[in-house]
C-alpha positions as CSV (number, residue, x, y, z in Angstrom):
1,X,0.0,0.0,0.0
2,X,1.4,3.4,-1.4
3,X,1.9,6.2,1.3
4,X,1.5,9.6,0.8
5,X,3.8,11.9,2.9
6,X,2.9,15.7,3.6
7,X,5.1,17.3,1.2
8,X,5.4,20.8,3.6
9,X,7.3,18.6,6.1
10,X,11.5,18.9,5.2
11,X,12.0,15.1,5.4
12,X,9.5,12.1,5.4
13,X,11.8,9.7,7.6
14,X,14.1,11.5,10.3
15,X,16.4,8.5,11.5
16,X,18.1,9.7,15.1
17,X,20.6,7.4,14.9
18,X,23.8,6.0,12.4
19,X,24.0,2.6,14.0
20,X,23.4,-1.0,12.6
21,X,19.8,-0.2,13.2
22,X,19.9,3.6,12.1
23,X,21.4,3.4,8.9
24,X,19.6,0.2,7.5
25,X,16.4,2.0,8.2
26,X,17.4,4.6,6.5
27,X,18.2,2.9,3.1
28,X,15.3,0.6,3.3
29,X,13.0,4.0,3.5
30,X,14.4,5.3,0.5
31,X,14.0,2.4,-1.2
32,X,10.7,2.6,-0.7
33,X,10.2,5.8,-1.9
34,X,10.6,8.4,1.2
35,X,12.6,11.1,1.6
36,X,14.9,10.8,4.2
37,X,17.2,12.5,6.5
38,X,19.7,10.7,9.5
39,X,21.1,12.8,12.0
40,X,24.2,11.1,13.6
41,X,26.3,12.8,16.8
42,X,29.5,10.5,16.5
43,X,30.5,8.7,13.1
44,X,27.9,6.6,10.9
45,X,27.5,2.7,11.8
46,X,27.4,2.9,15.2
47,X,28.8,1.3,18.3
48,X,28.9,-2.1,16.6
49,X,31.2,-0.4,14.1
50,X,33.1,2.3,15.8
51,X,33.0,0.7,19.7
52,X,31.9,-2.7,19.8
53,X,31.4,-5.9,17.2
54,X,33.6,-4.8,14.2
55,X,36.9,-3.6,16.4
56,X,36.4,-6.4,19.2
57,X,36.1,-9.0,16.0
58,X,39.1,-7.4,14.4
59,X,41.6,-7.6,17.5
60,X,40.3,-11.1,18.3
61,X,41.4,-12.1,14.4
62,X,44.8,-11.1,15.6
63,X,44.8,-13.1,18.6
64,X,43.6,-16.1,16.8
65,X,46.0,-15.8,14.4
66,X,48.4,-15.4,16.7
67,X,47.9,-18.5,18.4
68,X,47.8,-20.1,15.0
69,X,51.3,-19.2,14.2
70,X,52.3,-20.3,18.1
71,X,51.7,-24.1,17.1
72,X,52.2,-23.8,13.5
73,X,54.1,-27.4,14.4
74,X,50.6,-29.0,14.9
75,X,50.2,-28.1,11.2
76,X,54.0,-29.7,10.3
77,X,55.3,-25.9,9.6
78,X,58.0,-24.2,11.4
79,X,57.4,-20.5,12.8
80,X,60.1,-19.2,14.6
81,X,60.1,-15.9,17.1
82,X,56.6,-15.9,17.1
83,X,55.1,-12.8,18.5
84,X,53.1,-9.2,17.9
85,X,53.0,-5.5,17.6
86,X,50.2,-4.3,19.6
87,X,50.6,-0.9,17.7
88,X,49.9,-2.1,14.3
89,X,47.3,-4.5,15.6
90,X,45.1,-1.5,16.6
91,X,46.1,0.5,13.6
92,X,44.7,-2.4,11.6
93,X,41.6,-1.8,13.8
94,X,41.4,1.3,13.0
95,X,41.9,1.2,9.0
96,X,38.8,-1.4,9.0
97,X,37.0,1.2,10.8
98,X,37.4,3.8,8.8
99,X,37.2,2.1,5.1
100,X,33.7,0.7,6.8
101,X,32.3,4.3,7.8
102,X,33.2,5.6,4.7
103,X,31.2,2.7,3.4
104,X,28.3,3.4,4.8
105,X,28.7,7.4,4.1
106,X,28.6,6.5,0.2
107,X,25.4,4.4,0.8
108,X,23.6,7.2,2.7
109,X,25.0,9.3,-0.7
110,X,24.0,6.3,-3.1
111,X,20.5,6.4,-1.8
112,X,20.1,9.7,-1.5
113,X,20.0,10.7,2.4
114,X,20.6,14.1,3.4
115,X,23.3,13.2,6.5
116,X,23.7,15.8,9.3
117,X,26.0,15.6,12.2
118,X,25.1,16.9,16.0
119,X,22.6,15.8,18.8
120,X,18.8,15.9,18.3
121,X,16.2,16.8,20.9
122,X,11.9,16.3,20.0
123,X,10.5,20.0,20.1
124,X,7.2,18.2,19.4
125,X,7.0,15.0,17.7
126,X,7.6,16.2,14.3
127,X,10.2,18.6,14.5
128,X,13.2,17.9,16.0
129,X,16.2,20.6,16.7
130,X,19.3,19.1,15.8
131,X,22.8,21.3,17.8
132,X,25.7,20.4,15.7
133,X,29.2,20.1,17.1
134,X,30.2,23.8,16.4
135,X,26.7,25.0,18.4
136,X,24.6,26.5,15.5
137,X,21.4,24.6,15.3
138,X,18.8,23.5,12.6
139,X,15.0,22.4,12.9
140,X,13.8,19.4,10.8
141,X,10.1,18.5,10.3
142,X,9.3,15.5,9.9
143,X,6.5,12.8,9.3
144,X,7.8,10.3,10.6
145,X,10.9,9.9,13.4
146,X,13.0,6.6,14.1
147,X,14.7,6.4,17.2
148,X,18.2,4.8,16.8
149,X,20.4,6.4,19.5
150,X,22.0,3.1,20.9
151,X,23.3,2.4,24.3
152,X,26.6,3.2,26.7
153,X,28.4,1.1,29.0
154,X,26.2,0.4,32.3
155,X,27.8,2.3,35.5
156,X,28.4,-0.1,38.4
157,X,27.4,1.4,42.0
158,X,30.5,-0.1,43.4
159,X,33.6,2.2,45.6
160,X,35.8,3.0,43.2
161,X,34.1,2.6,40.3
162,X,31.5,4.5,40.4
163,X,33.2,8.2,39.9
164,X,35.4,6.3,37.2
165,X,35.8,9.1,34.2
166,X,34.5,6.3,31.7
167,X,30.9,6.9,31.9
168,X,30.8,8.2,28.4
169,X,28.5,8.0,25.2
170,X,29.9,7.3,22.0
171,X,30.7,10.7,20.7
172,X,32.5,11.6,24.0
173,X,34.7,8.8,24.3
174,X,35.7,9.9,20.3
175,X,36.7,13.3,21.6
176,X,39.1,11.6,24.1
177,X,40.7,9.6,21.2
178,X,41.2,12.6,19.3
179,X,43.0,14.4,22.3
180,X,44.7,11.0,22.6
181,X,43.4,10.9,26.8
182,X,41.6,7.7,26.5
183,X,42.7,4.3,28.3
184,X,44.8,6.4,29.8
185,X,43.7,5.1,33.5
186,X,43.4,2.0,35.2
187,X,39.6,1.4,35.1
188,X,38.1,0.7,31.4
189,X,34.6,0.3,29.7
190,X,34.5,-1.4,26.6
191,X,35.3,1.9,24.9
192,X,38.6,2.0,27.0
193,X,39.0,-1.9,25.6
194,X,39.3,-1.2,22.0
195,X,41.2,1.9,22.1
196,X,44.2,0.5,23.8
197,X,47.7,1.8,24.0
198,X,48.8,-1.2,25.8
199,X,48.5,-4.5,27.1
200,X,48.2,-5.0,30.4
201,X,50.0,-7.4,32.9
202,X,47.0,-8.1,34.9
203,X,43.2,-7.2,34.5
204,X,40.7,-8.0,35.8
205,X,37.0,-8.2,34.4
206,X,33.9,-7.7,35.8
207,X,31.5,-9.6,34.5
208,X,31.6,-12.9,32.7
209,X,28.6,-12.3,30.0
210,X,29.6,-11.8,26.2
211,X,31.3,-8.9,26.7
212,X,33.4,-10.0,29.2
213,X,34.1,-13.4,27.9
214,X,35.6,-12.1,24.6
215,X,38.1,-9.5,26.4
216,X,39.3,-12.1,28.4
217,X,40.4,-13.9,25.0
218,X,41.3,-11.7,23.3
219,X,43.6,-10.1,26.1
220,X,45.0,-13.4,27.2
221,X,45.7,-14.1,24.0
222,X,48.2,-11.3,24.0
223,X,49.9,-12.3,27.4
224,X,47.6,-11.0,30.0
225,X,46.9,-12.6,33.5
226,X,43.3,-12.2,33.3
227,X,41.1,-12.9,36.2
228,X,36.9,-12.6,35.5
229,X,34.9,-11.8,38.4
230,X,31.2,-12.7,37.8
231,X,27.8,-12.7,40.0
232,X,25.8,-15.5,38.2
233,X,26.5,-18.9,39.0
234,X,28.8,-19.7,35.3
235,X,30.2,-17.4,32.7
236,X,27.5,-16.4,29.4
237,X,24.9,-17.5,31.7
238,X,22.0,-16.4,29.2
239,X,22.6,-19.1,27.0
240,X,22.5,-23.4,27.3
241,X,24.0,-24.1,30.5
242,X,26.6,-26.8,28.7
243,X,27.3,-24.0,26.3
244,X,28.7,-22.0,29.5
245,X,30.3,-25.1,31.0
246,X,32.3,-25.8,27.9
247,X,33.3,-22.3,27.4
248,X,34.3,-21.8,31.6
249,X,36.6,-25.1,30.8
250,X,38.7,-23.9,27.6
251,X,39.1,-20.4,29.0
252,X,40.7,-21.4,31.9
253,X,43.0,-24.2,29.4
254,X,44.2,-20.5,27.4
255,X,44.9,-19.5,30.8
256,X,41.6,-17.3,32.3
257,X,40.9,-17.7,35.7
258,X,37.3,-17.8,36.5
259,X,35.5,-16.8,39.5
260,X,31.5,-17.1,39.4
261,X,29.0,-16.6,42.4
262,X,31.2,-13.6,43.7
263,X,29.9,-9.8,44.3
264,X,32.4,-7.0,43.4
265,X,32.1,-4.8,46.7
266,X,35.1,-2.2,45.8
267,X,37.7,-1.2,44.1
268,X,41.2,0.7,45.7
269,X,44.1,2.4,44.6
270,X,47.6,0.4,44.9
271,X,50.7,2.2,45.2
272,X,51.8,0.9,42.3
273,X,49.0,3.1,39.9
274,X,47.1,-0.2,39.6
275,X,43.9,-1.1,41.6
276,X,42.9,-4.0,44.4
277,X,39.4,-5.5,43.7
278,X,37.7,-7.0,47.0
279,X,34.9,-9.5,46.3
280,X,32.6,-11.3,48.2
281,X,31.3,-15.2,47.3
282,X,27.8,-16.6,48.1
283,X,29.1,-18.1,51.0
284,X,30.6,-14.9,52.2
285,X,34.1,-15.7,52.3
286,X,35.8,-12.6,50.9
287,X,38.8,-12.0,48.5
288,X,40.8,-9.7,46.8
289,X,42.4,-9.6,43.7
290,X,45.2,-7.4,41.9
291,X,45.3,-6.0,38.9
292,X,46.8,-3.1,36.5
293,X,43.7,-2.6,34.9
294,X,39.9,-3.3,35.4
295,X,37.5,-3.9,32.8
296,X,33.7,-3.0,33.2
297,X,32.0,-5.6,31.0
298,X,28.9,-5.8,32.6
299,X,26.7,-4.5,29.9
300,X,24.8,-1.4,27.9
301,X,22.3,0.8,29.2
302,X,19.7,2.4,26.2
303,X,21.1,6.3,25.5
304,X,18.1,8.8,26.0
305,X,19.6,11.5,26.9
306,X,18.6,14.7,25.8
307,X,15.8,13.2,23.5
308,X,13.2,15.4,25.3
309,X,11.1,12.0,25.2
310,X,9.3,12.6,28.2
311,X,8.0,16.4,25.8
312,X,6.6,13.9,23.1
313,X,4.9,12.1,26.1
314,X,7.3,8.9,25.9
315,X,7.6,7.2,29.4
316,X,10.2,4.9,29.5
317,X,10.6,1.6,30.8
318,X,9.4,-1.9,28.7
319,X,9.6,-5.5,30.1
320,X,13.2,-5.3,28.8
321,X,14.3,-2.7,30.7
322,X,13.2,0.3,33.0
323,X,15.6,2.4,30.9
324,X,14.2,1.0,27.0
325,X,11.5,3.2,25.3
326,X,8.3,1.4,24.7
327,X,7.6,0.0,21.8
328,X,5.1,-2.8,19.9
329,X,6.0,-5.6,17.2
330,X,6.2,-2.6,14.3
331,X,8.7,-0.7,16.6
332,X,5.8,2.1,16.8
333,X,5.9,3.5,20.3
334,X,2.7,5.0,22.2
335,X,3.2,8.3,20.0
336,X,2.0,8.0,16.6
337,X,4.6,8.6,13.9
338,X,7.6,8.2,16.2
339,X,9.1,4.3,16.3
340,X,12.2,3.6,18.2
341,X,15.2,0.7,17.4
342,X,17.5,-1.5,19.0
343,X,19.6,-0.9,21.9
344,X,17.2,2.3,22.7
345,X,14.2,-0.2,23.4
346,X,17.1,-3.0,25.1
347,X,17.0,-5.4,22.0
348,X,21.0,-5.7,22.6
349,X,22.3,-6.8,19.1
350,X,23.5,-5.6,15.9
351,X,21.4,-7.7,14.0
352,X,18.4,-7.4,15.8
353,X,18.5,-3.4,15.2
354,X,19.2,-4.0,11.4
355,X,16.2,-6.3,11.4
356,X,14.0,-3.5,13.8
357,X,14.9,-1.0,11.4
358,X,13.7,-2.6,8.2
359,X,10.3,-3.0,10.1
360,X,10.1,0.1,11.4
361,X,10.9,1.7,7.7
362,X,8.6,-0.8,5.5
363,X,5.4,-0.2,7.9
364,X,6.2,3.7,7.4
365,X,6.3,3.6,3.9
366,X,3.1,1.4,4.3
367,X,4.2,-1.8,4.4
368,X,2.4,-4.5,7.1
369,X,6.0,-5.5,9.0
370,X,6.0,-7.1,12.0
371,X,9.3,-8.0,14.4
372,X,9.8,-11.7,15.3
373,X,12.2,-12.5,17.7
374,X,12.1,-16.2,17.8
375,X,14.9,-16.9,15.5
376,X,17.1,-14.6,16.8
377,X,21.2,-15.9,17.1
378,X,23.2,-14.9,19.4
379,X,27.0,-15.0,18.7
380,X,30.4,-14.7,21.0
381,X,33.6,-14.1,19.1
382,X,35.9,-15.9,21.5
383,X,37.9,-18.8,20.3
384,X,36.3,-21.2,19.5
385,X,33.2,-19.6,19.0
386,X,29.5,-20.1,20.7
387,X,26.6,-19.4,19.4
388,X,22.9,-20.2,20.0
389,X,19.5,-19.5,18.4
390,X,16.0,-20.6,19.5
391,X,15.3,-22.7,23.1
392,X,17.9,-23.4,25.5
393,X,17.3,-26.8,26.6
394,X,16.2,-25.0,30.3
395,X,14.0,-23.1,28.9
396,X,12.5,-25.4,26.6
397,X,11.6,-27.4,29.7
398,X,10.4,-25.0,31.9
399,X,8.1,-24.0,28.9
400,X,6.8,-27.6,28.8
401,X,8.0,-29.5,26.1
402,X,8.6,-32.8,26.1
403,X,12.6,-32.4,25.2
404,X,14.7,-34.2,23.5
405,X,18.5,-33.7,23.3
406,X,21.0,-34.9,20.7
407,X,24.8,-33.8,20.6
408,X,27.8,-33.9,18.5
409,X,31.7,-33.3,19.1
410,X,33.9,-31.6,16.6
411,X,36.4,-33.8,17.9
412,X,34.5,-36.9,15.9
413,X,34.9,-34.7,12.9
414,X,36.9,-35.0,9.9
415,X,37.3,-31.1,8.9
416,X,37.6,-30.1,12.6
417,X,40.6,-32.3,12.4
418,X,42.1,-30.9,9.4
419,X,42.0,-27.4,10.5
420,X,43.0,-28.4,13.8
421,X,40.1,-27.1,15.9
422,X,38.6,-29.7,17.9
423,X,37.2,-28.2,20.9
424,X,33.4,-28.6,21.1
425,X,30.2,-29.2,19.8
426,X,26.9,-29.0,18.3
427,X,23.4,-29.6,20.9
428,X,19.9,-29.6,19.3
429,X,16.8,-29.2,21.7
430,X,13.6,-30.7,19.6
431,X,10.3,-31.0,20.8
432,X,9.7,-34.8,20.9
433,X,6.1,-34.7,20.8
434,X,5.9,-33.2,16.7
435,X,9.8,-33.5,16.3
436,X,9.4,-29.4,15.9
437,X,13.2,-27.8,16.4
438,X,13.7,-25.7,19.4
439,X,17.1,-24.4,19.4
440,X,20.4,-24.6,18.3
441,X,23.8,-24.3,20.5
442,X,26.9,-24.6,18.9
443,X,30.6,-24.1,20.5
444,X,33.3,-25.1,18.3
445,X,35.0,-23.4,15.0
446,X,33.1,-21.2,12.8
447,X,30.4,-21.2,15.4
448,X,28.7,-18.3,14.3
449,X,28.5,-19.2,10.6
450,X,27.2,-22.7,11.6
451,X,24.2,-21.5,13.8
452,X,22.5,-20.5,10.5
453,X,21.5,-23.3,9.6
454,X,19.7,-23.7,13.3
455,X,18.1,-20.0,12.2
456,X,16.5,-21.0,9.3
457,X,15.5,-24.4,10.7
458,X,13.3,-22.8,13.2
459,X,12.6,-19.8,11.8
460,X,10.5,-22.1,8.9
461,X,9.2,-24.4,12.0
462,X,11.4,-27.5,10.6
463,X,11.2,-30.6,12.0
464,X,14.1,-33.5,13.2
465,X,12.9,-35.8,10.4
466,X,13.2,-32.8,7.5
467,X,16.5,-31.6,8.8
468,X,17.8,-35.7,8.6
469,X,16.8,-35.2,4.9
470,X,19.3,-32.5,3.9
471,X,22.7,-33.6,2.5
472,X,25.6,-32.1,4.5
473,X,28.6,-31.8,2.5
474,X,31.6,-34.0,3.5
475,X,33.9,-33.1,5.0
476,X,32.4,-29.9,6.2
477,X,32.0,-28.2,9.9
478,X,28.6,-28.5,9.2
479,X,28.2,-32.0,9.5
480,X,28.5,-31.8,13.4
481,X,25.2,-29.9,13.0
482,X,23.5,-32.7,10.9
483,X,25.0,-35.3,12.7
484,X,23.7,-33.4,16.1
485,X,20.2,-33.6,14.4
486,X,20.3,-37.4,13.8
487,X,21.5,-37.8,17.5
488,X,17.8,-36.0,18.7
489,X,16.8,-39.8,17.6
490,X,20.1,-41.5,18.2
491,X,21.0,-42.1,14.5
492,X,24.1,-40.0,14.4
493,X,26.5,-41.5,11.9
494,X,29.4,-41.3,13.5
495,X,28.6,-41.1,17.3
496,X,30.9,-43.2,18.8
């Protein structure tokens, strides 16, 4: 169904917002037909691009390849001296970084998006004052406004961490790289993380969730003693239990040490410059631990500020989170004509803001779109890699299913072998009832490439005995995830 926009408005789609969610929405809009402006206060794609996925993904590269090269014998070849140049690893960081925003600036060119730079703030709910970076200001009208402004790193009310100077949103903590005063102290975000000038001797992280989990690679890798201090009772503990089991042992083989069940109470100063992190377990005993640096992984909190929501009469707080805006299946919030994306409403992934923003856009331009998060993955980067999609097999039970389980090892696995990554393996949760496929958990290599074939399995409602059907290609990684299929009804191949 055609829509027809009010012509005396300046833009039909104002997108607050250049993230993985904000800029998507913006092409698919003028796609469709609408005219369309984005309004962006740091650079285009995001924190996935600029702070988070694409810059944690490209230092963990490194580190993989670093331990590659350490037991290039495994492979029969001879690497001597083996070692690396933290300076150029982040300076090949950065050069991804900046050949991907510049990507996405020709795109907003290529399809014809008027791009402005500053901070926005509702004057009513179609016009919108936007204060760019050198103070002047400029009102847009428009019919439509998509919310996109992302999230920062959540601030722990802890001693000593609390009045940390790392608090910041995106475009801040870009300011501090500019004046080259970032990472400078010995308490980080995830910001600090990826802006590194140096590796540190000992850190410490707090929190043992995705976030977390990947720093610890990744700075391990690179010679670190890490030491991860988390509350919940196992590390990624929002995903499969044996997922997080399997993960807690191989991190502590590359040399992580893992502490669950304990409560960070404070953080002190050492003489040294470094800091002292007490903790408390769940059976009170206390401890303390040293470190150079600490690392704040616990998390993102949805970025409102100076929206001026509460003057459009947006309330916030949702059932996933008391600081996400509201919002329905077409990412329409409670005021017509303004629809809010990702982090902002406490979605928490990339792809789920890409995939919020093409909804939000299509039912503007009159499309009937509709969310669906049931076939969502969710990925971690470390190495090997996890990632999971659908039911966990806890929550597939505590939903009532009658569940069935099968499994498969990478270690029984002819490619894994080859390449030399056997850690792991596939686990498919079914319904046993229809055979229906619940969920998908995979940790092993190429984790997050494999789980696709668990997304479109569910997401078209396939069944145990129509997965068995498809040909697998031998020898692929893939085959763990048939195999894991055929093991729901303990015909797996090559189970031993």
């Amino acid at each position: 169904m055609a829509v027809t926009f009010d012509s005396s408005k300046d833009t039909d789609v104002l997108v607050i917002g250049g993230g993985p969610g904000g800029y998507p929405a913006a092409i698919r809009a003028a796609q469709l037909g609408a005219r369309v402006t984005i309004v962006e206060a740091d650079k285009l794609g995001g924190t996935c691009l600029n702070w988070g996925c694409i810059p944690t993904k490209t230092m963990i590269a490194s580190v993989a390849a670093l331990h590659t090269l350490k037991h290039a014998a495994d492979f029969g070849l001879v690497a001597e001296n083996v070692g690396f140049d933290f300076t150029k690893i982040m300076a090949r960081k950065d050069a991804n970084l900046k050949k991907l925003v510049g990507g996405i600036g020709y795109l907003m060119k290529k399809n014809k998006i008027t791009h402005l730079q500053g901070f926005a703030s509702f004057v009513d709910r179609s016009t919108v004052l936007i204060t760019k970076h050198d103070g002047t200001t400029q009102t847009v009208t428009a019919n439509n406004v998509i919310v996109a402004t992302g999230s920062v790193p959540t601030k722990l009310p802890i001693p000593g961490l609390d009045a940390a100077d790392i608090w910041h949103a995106n475009h801040e903590a870009s300011k501090r790289v500019v004046d080259g005063t970032i990472a400078e102290g010995a308490i980080w975000s995830s910001n600090e993380a990826v802006t590194a000038k140096r590796v540190p001797e000992r850190l410490v992280v707090i929190g043992g969730g995705v976030i977390g989990v990947e720093f610890a690679y990744t700075y391990a890798g690179l010679g670190s003693k890490v030491t991860v201090l988390e509350f919940l009772p196992r590390v990624i503990a929002n995903m499969d239990a044996d997922l997080g089991t399997e993960l807690a042992k191989i991190l502590k083989k590359q040399g992580v040490e893992l502490k669950t069940e304990v409560k960070v109470t404070g953080v002190t100063d050492n003489s040294d410059g470094g800091k002292t992190v007490a903790f408390e377990g769940k059976d009170g005993t206390v401890g303390l631990v040293e470190a150079d640096v600490v690392l704040v992984a616990t998390g993102r909190t949805p970025f409102t500020e100076g929206l001026n929501l509460d003057g459009v009469g947006i309330t916030l707080g949702s059932e996933k989170g008391r600081r996400a805006i509201p919002v329905d299946t077409k990412m329409k919030t409670p005021v017509a004509g303004i629809y809010a994306i990702g982090d902002v409403v406490g979605s928490g992934l990339a792809h789920t803001a890409t995939a919020e923003g093409l909804v939000a856009a299509e039912n503007i331009c009159g499309h009937d779109a509709e969310m669906n998060y049931r076939a969502i993955p969710s990925c971690i980067y470390t190495e090997p890699e996890v990632a999971s999609v659908g039911l966990s097999e806890e929550a597939a039970r505590q939903a009532g299913y009658d569940v069935q389980v099968g499994t498969f090892t990478f270690q029984n696995l002819a490619k894994a072998m080859a390449i030399n990554e056997r850690d792991g393996f596939v686990k498919v949760v079914a319904d046993k009832k229809y055979g229906e496929l619940l969920g998908f958990h995979i940790i092993g290599p190429h984790a997050t490439d494999l789980i696709h074939e668990g997304v479109v399995s569910i997401q078209l409602e396939n069944t145990v005995k129509e997965l068995m059907k498809t040909v697998h290609a031998h020898p692929s990684l893939a085959e763990a995830v048939g195999q894991a299929n055929e093991d729901v009804l303990g015909m797996a191949i090559d189970k031993g």
